[in-house]
C-alpha positions, -999 to +999 in steps of 0.1 A: -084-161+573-084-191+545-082-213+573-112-205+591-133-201+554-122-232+552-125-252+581-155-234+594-176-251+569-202-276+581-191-309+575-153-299+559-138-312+596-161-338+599-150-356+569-113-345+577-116-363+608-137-392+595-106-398+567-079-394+597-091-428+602-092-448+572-099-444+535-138-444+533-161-446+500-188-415+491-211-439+503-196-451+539-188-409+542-222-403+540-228-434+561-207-417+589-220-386+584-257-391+585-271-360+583-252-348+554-271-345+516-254-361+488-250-327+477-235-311+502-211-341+509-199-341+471-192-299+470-174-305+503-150-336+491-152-313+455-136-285+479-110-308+499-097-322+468-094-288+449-073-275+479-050-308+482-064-321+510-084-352+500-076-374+472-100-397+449-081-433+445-093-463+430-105-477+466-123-442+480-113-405+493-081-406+512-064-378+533-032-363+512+000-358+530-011-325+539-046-336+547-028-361+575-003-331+584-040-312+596-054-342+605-023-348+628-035-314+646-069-329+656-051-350+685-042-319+704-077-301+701-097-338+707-074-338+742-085-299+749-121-309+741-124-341+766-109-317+792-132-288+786-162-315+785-149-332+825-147-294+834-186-288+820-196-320+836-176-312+873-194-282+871-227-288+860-224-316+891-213-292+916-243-270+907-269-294+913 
């Protein structure tokens, strides 16, 4: 699934989420992203761009509208993740 290939790359979400936010430089990316190498930060932006996801402007990388149509997904699984993480938490309490 392109999707997965995709997304399932370290970083790609990351910087998709990161960009959700507000246009951000190569250098505030990596910034935000500390442990990523320039290297791997440029092939990944290289990668959003190429598939329409991330544009280059005069003032940094910026999410395209299709970038902020995916980004726009990341509300629903953030919500699911600070559920599942009170359920860990309840639990791990309960066990102690």
């Amino acid at each position: 699934m392109v999707l997965l290939d995709v997304l399932g790359q370290r970083w790609t979400l990351r910087l998709l989420w990161e960009l959700s936010h507000e246009r951000a430089t190569f250098r505030a990316l990596r910034s935000r992203c500390d442990d990523v190498s320039p290297t791997v930060l440029n092939q990944r932006l290289k990668e959003l761009r190429g598939l329409g996801l991330v544009d280059l402007g005069e003032n940094g990388y910026e999410l395209t509208s299709m970038g902020m149509a995916l980004a726009g997904k990341f509300a629903s699984l953030d919500a699911w993740a600070n559920e599942w993480a009170e359920l860990l938490e309840k639990r791990d309490i309960s066990e102690d």
